[in-house]
C-alpha positions as CSV (number, residue, x, y, z in Angstrom):
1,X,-9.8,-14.4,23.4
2,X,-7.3,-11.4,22.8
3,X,-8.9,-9.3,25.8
4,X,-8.1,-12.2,28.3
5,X,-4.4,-12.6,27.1
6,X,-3.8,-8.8,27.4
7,X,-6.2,-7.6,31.0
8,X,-3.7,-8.0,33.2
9,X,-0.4,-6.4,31.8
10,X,1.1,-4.0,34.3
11,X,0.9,-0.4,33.2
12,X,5.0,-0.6,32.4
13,X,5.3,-2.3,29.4
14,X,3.0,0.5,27.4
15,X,5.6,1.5,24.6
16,X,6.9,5.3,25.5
17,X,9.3,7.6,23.5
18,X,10.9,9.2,26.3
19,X,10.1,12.2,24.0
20,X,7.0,11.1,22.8
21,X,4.1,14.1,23.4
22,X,0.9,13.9,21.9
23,X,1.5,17.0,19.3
24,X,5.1,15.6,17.6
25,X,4.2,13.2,15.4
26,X,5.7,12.3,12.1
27,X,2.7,14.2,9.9
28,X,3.3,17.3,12.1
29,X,6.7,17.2,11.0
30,X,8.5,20.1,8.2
31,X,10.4,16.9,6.8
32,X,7.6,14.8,5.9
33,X,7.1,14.5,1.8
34,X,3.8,13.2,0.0
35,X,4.0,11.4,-2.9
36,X,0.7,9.8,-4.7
37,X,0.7,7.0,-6.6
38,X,-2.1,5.1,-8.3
39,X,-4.9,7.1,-6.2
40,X,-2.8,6.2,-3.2
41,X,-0.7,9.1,-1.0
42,X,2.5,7.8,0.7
43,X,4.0,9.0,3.4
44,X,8.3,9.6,3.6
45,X,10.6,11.1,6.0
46,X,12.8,13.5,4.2
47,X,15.8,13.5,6.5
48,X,16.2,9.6,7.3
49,X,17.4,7.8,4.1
50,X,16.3,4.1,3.6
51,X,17.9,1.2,1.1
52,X,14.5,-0.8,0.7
53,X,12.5,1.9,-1.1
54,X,12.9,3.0,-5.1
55,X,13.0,7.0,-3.7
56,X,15.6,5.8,-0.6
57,X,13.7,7.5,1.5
58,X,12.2,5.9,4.8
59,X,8.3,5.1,4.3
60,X,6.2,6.9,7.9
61,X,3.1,6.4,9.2
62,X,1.4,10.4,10.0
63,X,0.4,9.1,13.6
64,X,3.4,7.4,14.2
65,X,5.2,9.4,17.5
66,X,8.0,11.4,15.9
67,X,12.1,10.9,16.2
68,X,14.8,13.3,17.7
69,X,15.3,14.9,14.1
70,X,11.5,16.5,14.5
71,X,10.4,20.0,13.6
72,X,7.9,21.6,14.0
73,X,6.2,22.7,10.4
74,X,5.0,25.8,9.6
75,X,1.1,26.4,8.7
């Protein structure tokens, strides 16, 4: 049922960052913290601040595209 309500959307409406390439993303990031919790490993940006978490910090995704505020981290 899904593949018949999205075949025939033009090419356009694919979500872009207009700086979006495939090596910035959030976990590539120098910014990104880790921080484990009952077995589980969460992901935050260190840079943006957000009010709806305990640590204020805003929860990412690693595979998430990254913002204008990205650097590249060091190996």
């Amino acid at each position: 049922m899904n593949d018949l309500l999205f075949q025939n959307l033009p090419k356009q409406y694919a979500p872009k960052h207009p700086r979006y390439q495939p090596n910035n993303m959030c976990g590539n990031c120098k910014h990104i913290q880790k921080w484990a919790r009952g077995g589980s490993y969460f992901f935050y940006c260190g840079i943006v601040k957000d009010s709806r978490t305990k640590n204020k910090l805003l929860k990412v995704k690693r595979k998430k595209p990254s913002c204008d505020l990205f650097e590249k981290a060091e190996a």
